[in-house]
N, C-alpha and C positions, 0 to 999 in steps of 0.2 A: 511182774512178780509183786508180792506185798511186801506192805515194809513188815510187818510182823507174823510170826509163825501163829496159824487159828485151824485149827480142824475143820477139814468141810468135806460134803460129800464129792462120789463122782460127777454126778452132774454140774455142780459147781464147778469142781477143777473145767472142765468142760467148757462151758460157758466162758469162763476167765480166758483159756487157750482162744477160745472164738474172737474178745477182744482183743488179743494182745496181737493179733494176725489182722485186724480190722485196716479196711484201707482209709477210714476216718481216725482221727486222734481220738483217743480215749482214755480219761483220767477220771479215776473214781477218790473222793472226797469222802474221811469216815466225818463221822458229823464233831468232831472236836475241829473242823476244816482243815486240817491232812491232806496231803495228798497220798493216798497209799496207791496206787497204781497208774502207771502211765504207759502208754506201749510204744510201739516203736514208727507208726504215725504220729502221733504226738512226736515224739523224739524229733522227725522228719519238721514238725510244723514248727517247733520253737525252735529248732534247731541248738536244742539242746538235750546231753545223755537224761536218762531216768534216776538216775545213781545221783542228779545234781538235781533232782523236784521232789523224789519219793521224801516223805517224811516230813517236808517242810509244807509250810503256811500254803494254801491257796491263792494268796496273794502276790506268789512271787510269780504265778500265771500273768500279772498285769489287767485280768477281768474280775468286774463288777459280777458277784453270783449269788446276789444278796436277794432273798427271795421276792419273786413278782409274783404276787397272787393275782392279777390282773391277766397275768398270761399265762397260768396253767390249766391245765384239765385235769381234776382228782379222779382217781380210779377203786377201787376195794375191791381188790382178789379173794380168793378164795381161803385162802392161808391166812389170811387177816391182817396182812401187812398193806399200807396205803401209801401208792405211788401216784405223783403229780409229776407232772411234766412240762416244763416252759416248750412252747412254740421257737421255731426257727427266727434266728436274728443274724445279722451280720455286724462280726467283730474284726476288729485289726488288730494284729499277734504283731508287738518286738522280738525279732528273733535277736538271740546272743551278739548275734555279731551288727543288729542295728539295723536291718533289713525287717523291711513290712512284709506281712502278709495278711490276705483276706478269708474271712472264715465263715459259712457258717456254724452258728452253735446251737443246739436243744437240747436243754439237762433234763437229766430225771431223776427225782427225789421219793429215796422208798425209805418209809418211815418201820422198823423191826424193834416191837418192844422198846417203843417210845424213844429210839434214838434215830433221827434223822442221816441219810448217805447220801450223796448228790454224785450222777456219774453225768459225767461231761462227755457231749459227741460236739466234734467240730468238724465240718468239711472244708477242705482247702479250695476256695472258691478266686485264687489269683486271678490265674488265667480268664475265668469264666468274666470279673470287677474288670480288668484289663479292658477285654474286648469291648463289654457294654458301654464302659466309658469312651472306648475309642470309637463306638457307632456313634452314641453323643455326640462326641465334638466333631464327628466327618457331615453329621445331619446338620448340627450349629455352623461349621461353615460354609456348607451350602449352600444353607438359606442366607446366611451373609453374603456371596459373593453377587456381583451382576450379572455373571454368564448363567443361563440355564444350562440344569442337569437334568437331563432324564437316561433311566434305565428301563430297557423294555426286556422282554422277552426274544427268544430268537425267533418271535414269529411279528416283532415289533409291536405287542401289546402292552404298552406302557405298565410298569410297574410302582414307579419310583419319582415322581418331580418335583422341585425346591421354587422356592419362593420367588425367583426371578423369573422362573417358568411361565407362573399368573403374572408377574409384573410386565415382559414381553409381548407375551400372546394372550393371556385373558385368561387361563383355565385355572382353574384354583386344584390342587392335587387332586382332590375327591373327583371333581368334573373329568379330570386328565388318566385318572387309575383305570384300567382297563380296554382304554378307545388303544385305535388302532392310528400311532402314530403316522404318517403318511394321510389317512385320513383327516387326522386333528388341525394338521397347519398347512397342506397342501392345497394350492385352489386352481381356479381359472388359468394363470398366467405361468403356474411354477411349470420350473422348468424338467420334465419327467426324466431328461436322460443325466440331468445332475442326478437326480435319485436316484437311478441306477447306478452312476457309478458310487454314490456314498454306500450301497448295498454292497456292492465289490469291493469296496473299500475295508468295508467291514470284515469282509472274510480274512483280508490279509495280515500279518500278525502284526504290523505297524501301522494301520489304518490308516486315516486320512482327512484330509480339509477340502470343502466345496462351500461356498459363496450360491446360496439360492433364497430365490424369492419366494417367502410364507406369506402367509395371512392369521391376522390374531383373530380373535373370539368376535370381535366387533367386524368383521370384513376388514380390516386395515391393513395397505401390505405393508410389511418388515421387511428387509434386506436378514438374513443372519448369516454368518460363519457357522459352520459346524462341523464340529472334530467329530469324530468316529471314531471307536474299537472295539473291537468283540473279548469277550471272556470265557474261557473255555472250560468244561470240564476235562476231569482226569484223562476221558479217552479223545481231550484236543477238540473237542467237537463246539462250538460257539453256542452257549447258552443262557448270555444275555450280553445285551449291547449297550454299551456309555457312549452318549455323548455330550461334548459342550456346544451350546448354544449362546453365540453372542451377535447381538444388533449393530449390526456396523453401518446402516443406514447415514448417520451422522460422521462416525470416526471414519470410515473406510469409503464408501462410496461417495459421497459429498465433497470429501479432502480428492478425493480422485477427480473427479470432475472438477471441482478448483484448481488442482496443480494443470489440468490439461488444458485448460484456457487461460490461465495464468504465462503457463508455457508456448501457448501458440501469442500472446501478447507479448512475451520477451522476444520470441521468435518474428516480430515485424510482420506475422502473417496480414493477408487483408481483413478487411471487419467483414465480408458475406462467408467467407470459406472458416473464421471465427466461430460466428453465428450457425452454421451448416456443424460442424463441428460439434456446438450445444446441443442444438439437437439430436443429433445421433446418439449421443450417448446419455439423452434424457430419456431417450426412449427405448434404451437398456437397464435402464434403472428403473420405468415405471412403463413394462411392455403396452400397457391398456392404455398410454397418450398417444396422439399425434402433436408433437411439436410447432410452434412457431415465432421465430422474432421479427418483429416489424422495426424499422428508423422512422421516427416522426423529428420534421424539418422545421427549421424556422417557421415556416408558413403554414405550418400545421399539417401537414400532406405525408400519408403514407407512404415510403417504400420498404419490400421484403427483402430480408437479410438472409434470412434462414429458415429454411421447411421443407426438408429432403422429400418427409413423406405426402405434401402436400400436391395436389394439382397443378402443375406446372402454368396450365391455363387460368388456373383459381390465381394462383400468385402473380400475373403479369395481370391480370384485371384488378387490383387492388392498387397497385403501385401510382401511386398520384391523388388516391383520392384522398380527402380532405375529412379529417378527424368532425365529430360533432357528437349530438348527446343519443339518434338513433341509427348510428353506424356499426352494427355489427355490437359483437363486444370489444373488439379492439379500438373502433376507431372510438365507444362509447369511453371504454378505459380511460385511454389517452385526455378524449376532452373531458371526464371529472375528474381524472388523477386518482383515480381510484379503482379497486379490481370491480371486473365485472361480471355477472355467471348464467350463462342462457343455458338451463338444466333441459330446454327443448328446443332446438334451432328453427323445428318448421312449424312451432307455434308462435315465438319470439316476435313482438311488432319490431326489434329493431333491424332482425334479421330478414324479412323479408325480401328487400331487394336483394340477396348476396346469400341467402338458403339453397337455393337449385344446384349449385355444385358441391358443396358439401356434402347433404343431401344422399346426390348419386352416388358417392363414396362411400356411404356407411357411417359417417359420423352425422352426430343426433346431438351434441353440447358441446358449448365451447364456454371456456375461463380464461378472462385475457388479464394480467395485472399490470400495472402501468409500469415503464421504468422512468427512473428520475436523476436527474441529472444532481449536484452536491449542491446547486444553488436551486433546487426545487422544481429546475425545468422538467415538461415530461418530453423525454427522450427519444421513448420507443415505449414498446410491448412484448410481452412474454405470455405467452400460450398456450391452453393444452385443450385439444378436440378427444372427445370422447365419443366410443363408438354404440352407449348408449344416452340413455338421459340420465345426469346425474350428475352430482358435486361432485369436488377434487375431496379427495382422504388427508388425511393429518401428514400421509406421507406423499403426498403429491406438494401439500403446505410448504414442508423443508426444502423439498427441489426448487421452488418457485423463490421462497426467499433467497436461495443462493445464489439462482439463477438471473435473478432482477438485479442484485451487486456484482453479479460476474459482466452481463449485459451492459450496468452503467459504466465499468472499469471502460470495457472495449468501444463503446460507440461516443465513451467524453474522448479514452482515448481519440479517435480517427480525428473527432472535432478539432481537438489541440492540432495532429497532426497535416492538416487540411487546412489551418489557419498559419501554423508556419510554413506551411507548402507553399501558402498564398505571399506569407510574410517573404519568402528570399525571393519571389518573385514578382510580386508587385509593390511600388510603395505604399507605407501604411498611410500616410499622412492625405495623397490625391485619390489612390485608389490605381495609380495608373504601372504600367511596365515599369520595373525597375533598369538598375544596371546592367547586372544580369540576364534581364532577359530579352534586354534590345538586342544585344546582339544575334540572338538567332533571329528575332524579328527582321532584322536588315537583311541577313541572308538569306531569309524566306522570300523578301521582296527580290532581292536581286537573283534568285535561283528563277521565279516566276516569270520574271521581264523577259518579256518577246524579243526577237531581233528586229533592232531600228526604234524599240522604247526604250524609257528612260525610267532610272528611279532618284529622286531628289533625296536628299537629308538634307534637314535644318536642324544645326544646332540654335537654341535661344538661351540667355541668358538675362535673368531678370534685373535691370539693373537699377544699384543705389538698394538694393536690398538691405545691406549691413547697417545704412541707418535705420531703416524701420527695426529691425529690431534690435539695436543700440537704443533708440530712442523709444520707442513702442513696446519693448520687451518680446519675448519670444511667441507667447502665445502669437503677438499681432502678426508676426513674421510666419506664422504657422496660415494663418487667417489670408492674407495677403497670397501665400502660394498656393492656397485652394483657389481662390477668387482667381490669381494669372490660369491656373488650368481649366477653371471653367472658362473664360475664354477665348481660350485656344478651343476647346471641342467646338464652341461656339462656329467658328471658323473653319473648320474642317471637313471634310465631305465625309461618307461613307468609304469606308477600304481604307483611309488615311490612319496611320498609325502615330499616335501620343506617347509620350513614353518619360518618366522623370529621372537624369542620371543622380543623382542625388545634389543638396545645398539649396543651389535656385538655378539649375540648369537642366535645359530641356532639351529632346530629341524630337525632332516630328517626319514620318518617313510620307515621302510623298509618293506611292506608284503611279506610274503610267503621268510623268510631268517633266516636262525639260526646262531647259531653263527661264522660258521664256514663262509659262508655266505656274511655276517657284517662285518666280520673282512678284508675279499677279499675287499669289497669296500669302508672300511674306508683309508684298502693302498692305492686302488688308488689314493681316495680324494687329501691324503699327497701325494703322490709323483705329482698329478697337480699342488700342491701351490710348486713346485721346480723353474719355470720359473717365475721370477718377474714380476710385471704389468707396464704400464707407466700411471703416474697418472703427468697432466699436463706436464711438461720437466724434469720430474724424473722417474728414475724406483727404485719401491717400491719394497721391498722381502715381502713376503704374506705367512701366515701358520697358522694352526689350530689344537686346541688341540678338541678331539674327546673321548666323555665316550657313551659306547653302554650297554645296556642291554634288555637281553630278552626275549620276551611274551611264552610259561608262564615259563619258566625256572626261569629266576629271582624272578618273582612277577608275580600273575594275575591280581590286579589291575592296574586301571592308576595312583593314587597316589604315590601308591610306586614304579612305574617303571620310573614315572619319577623324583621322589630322585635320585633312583638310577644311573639312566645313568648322573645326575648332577654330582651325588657323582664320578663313573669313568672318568668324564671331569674334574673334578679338581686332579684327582691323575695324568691322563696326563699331566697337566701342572707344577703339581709336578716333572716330570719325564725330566722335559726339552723344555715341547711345541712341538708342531710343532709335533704329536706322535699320538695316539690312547689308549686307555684300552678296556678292558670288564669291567663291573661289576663282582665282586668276592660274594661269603659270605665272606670270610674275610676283606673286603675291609670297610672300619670305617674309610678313611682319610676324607672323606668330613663332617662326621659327628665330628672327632676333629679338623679340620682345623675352620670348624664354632663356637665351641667349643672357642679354641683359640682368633678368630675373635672377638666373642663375649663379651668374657672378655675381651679384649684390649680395646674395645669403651665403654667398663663403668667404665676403668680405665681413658681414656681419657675425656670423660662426667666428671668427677668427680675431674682429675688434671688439666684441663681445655688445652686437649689435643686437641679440636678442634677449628678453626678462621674461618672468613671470611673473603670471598676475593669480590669484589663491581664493579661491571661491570655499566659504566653508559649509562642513560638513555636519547636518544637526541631529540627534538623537531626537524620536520622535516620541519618548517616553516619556522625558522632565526635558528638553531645549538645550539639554549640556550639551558643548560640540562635541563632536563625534573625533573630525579632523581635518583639515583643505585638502583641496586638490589643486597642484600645482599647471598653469594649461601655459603655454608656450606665447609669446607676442613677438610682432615683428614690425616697428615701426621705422623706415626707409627714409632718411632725408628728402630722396626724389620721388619714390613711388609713395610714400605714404604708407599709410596703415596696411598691410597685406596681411589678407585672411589667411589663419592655418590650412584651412579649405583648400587651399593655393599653393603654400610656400610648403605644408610637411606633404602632399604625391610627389612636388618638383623634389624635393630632398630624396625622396625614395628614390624618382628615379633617376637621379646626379650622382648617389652615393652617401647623399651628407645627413641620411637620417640616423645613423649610428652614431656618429658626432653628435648631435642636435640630444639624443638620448643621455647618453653619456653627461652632456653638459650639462641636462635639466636635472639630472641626478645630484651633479654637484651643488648645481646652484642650489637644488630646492633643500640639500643636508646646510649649505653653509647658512642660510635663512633662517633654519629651525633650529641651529647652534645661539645664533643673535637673540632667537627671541624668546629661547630659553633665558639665555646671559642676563636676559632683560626683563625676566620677570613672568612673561607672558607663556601658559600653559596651553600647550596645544598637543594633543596627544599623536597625531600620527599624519605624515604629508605623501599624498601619491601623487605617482607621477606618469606619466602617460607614456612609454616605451612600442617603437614599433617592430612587426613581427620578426624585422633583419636584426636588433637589437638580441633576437633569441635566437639568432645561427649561428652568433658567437660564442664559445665554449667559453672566452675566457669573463664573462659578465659578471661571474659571480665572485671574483677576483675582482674587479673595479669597484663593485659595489663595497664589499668588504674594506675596502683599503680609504674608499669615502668615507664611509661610517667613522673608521677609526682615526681619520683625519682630522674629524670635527668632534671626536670621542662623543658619539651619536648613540644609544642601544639600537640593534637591527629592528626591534616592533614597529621603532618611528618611522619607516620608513615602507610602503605601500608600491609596488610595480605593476599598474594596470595594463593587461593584456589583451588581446580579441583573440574571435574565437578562429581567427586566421592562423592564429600562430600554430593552432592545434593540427588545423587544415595542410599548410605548409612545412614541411619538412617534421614531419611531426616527433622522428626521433630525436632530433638535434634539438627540437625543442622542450620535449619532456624531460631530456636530460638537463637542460639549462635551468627549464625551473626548478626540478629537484634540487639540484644546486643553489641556487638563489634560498629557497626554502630551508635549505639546511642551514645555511645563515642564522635563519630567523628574521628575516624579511620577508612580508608580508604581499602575497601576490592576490590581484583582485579579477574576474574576467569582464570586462566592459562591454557596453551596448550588448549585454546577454538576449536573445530573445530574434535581432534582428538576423542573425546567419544562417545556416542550414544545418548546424551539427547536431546528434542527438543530444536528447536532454540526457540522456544514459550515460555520455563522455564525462560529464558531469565526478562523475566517482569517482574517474579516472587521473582529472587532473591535479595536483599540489596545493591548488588554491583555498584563499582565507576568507572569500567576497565574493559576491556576485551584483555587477552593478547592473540597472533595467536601463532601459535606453531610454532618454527625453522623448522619442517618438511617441513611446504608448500614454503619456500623460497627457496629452493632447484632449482626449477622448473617454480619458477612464474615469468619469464620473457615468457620462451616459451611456457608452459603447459598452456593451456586453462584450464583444470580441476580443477590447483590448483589455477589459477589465479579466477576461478570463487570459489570457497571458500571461499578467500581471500576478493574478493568484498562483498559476502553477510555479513560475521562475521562484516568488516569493518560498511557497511550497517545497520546491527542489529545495531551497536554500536552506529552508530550515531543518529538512529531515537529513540531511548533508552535512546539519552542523556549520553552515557558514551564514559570516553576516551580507545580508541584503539592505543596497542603497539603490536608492529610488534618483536620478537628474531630471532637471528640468519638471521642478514644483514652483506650480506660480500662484496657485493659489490655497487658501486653508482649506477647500475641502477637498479640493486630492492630498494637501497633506492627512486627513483625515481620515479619509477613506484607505491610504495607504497604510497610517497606523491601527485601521481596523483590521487590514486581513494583514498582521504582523511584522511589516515591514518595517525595519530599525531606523533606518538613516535616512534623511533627506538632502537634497541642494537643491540650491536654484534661484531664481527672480526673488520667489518670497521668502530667501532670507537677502540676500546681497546680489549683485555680478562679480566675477574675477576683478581682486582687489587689486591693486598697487600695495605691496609689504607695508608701510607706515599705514597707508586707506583703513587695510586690513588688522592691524593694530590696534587703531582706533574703533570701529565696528567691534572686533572682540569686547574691547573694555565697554562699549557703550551696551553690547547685548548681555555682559555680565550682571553689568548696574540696573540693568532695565529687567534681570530674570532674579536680580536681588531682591527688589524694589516690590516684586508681584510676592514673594515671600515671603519679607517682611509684612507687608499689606494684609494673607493670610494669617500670617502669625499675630498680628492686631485685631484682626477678626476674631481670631479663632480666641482670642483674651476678652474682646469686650463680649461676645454671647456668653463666655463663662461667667464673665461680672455682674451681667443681667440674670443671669438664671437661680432659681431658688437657693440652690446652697450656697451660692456664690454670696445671692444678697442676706441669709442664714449669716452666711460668717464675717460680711463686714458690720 
């Protein structure tokens, strides 16, 4: 309606009914800017009645309708009135209640006897701004995300692809609109019945995920994920397809292949079945390879680990041969340590001898890349034949790099493994049988022996060892018991068996020798140790006491044959040393000598016959002590000085090593009480505990009750364990240490490295330390072998979180070497021997003043180069 009553014709009223029924808003403006008519669109668009705009200002619309001559079109009817009209624009309406809305607007201005009317059309364009913006930001994230989009047709003519699409495969949307997906990325190797079923997939109303092998723009294959769903129209019928596409080459298939040999490495599998393993499922990931891992050996010589699909006959004529710069690409890899790529095998000069079976098989190039070991060895090789001529792709690239770390994990692993295999079984120091594994050596010989022959044992025993290395220090004592086993092999024939039980005693098994025999080659033995050795700028005199007894004359077991020949090695040395015996029946000195033995260390246990002597322990960072280790003495009015070597097995096996423990616990708390009292800062004392010490539940009750005796904190005090205890009774023992640990007493595991347990138990047990055995210092400047022992234990220790001490450091550059691959602690020759408590008192103070000394010395330095220097001499 109008706000004011005006005459008009029918036409008009007409007209007016037209807008007031218009599905656009409609408000006509007289030219004083009135609003005289609004209809009931409008009404709908401001959401506001007509009865609250009619009459008022044009203003209270909230739009600018101030004339744009810029954007009208003028017109002149025929009537002579002139109307301009503004072009379409979009506005945003406040409705009443504070709700937007979207409009277009197009006014029209008819000017009647010189007074200007402006009618306003606006279309409600919400919904229409809604949508647009919401295709906006579904295309903006899109093209943001990493997964490809595409949408095809239901005949799979691509429609629709985002920015990951070209980032993925290569096709930039224009290249991609149209083609016929399946066409675009499908190649050579992909696999057509994955494709089928993602087509069936499609159909279903919850579609699907399949894992297939593409190809990008450049030929390069991609692994992708791709999700499926169809979209259907009204009558359900599928008329365009979404999927996502994401590359999982890296997150998915890579991690997959690493957790699976990852896992076949926790699983203790062998390294060829490993290797067989990698391959298989390299050559699921990249169909177009032929696989292979090669082992390259100390001596540079090939053998195959792995190559399912390779010639069973190609891969045994490989095996030994010797790396070099025109061997193949493998064995070229290997000797530059670097990858190698023959794009045509039976052109290739290095291929020439080793082309013919490949060859017959179809493959035409081989890529070998070297693996390498963490200290730069090359290892082995990783491989890939191709079955035409041609490089590896960017994604052959990623397998190989994963593949050559996966490779180095398993083939260092076996090495470690193979070196501790060797480690429980032979000794490190000669090279010869251990303890361990004489015994099945005796009863190989004695299962072997015909009826009416003979098998000898000789026990030897080196004797007066303990001065040489008392006096010569340990290296010599090291040096000395290589030099007695060379020779002895000297000496010995073929089939004769060597064997070290450990300290300075030997086992020699004689087959097919009776006594008469034995007796011949125990002379000679003795008369080779006639000529001294030179051990550094000394020559040493060398001799050995020798008890023989034997098979079956003595005894037909191995138990009592090897008492026995014990028992005549100690009547030899009865006899003066440096000698030989048989085993007698008569002969009972070794069973009274132990006897004797026996009862003197529980006379000693009990008069407080034995001390300890404290060997300290150095930080290898700045020389502050770490802390001592307390080691056990036992010196006899009649027997003299007895080795622990000696006196803790007879304790074990008497009973009185749980005593002997016990007491060293006291003794070494009431010492660290004194010499706290007295001034002397020493942070922590261990003590050497044997594995029968851990079958007692109540240990950790003793130790507590010591501690608080000597009002001690539990950290001071250190209980070094072997890896026996874990071996032996192992529930009784985990619970003990637990207990002990919960104290807050500090448990360490000793000679780590020498036993057979996994390094995996490791996690397992309670422990604050891991000590390395004196063995491997021997060697671990020059010895790769032990130097790699030495890094993994180190290794273990650190990623374990525990500290690692090094025994038996005699010189600065195994300390050096040892504080280079991280090793915290030292002892040994090059700081002190096992002190006497006052000895060791003294040495503290004198290493304080002497690590004072070197710092001060710095700190004087470090003043006069300042006093020298320009500002220095500037400011006096």
């Amino acid at each position: 309606m109008f706000a004011g009553d005006s005459p008009s014709f029918e036409a008009s009223q007409f007209l007016l009914a037209a807008l007031d029924q218009a599905s656009d808003a409609v408000a006509i403006i007289d030219h004083q800017g009135m609003v005289v008519r609004f209809n009931a669109a409008a009404e709908r668009m401001w959401g506001m009645p007509a009865a609250e705009i009619l009459g008022r200002d044009a203003a209270c619309l909230g739009l600018d309708l101030s004339q744009r001559h810029d954007r009208t079109t003028p017109s002149a009817p025929a009537d002579g009135t002139e109307v301009r009209a503004d072009r379409n624009r979009e506005i945003t309406v406040r409705r009443k209640d504070g709700s937007l809305a979207k409009g277009a607007l197009s006014l029209s201005r008819v000017e009647v006897g010189g007074a200007v009317n402006t009618m306003m059309f606006v279309r409600d364009i919400t919904a229409e701004v809604n949508r647009r913006e919401r295709l906006a930001l579904m295309s903006m994230v899109a093209d943001r995300t990493n997964r490809a989009v595409v949408v095809t047709d239901r005949n799979l003519r691509i429609l629709y692809t985002n920015a990951a699409f070209a980032g993925i495969l290569g096709y930039s949307p224009a290249e991609a609109r149209g083609q016929r997906a399946i066409r675009l990325v499908a190649g050579r190797y992909t696999d057509r019945r994955t494709l089928a079923r993602l087509r069936r997939l499609a159909e279903t109303d919850d579609g699907g995920e399949e894992d297939i092998l593409a190809y990008a723009k450049n030929g390069d294959e991609v692994w992708i994920s791709t999700t499926i769903n169809g979209v259907r129209d009204e009558q359900g019928r599928i008329k365009y397809l979404f999927a996502l596409l994401t590359d999982i080459g890296e997150t998915r298939q890579l991690r997959s292949l690493q957790q699976l040999i990852l896992g076949a490495l926790a699983d203790e599998l062998p390294l060829a079945e490993i290797a067989t393993q990698l391959c298989r499922r390299v050559e699921i990931l990249a169909p177009d390879v032929v696989c292979s891992v090669l082992h390259v050996d100390d001596a540079g010589l090939i053998h195959p680990l792995g190559g399912p699909s390779l010639p069973e006959d190609y891969s045994s004529a490989l095996d030994g041969v010797a790396i070099g710069p025109e061997v193949g690409s493998c064995g070229s890899a290997a000797f530059h340590g670097k990858a190698v790529l023959a794009t045509d095998i039976d052109a290739d000069p290095r291929w020439q001898p080793y082309k013919t079976r490949p060859l017959d098989v179809g493959l035409r190039a081989c890529w070998s890349t070297p693996i390498t070991a963490k200290d730069g060895r090359v290892i082995g090789t990783f491989a890939f034949y191709f079955r035409e001529c041609r490089g590896p792709s960017r994604w052959h690239q990623r397998i190989v790099d994963a593949c050559t770390h996966l490779g180095s994990l398993a083939i260092e692993r076996q090495e470690a493994r193979a070196q501790i295999a060797r480690l429980a079984y032979y000794d490190v120091l000669t090279g010869l049988p251990n303890r361990s594994h004489l015994r099945g050596l005796i009863s190989e010989a004695i299962d072997a022996c015909a009826a009416g022959s003979h098998v000898a044992l000789a026990f030897l025993d080196l004797d007066n060892f303990k001065d040489v290395n008392d006096t010569l220090g340990h290296s010599a004592g090291d040096e000395l018991l290589v030099k007695f086993a060379q020779r002895l092999r000297a000496k010995i024939h073929a089939g004769d068996i060597l064997g070290r039980l450990g300290g300075d005693e030997f086992v020699l098994i004689l087959p097919n020798r009776d006594a008469t025999e034995a007796a011949l080659v125990a002379s000679s033995i003795t008369e080779s140790f006639d000529t001294p050795i030179r051990i550094a700028t000394r020559q040493v005199s060398m001799s050995a006491s020798i008890g023989i007894s034997i098979y079956p004359d003595s005894a037909t077991d191995i138990d009592t044959l090897i008492q026995q020949a014990d028992a005549a090695m100690y009547q030899a040395k009865r006899a003066g040393r440096s000698t030989w015996r048989l085993f007698s029946a008569e002969m009972n000195g070794l069973a009274k000598e132990r006897l004797v033995l026996s009862a003197a260390l529980r006379s000693a246990i009990a008069s407080g016959g034995l001390h300890l002597r404290y060997q300290p322990q150095i930080r290898t960072a700045d020389g502050t002590i770490h802390g001592v280790e307390a080691l056990a003495r036992w010196h006899d009015p009649v027997l003299g000085e007895v080795s622990p070597a000696k006196f803790i097995p007879l304790a074990e096996e008497n009973g009185l090593i749980e005593q002997i423990g016990l007491w060293s616990i006291r003794e070494a708390c009431r010492q660290m009480a004194e010499w706290r009292e007295s001034g002397l800062d020493i942070p922590c004392v261990s003590v050497n505990l044997s594995p029968i010490n851990f079958q007692n539940g109540n240990l950790a009750v003793a130790v507590a009750e010591t501690l608080a005796d000597h009002e001690l904190p539990p950290d001071v005090l250190m209980l070094e364990i072997t890896e026996s205890v874990v071996l032996n009774e192992r529930a009784v023992a985990i619970e003990t240490m637990n207990a002990v640990r919960k104290l807050g007493v500090g448990l360490s595991l000793d000679d780590f490295g020498t036993g057979y347990s996994s390094l995996s138990r490791l996690a397992q047990l309670p422990i604050r330390e891991l000590k390395i055995d004196r063995s491997f210092m021997r060697d671990i400047e020059r010895d790769r072998g032990a130097r790699a022992i030495v890094t993994t234990v180190v290794s273990a220790g650190q990623s374990l979180q525990l500290s690692v001490v090094a025994e038996g450091v005699e010189t600065d550059g195994q300390r050096a070497l040892l504080a280079q691959l991280g090793c915290e602690v030292v002892q040994g020759f090059l700081y002190a021997p096992a002190l006497q408590p006052a000895a060791f008192g003294r040495w503290l103070l004198e290493h304080s003043a002497a690590r004072a000394k070197l710092l001060l010395e710095g700190i004087d330095q470090s003043l006069t180069q300042s006093s020298l220097s320009p500002i220095g001499a500037g400011l006096a």
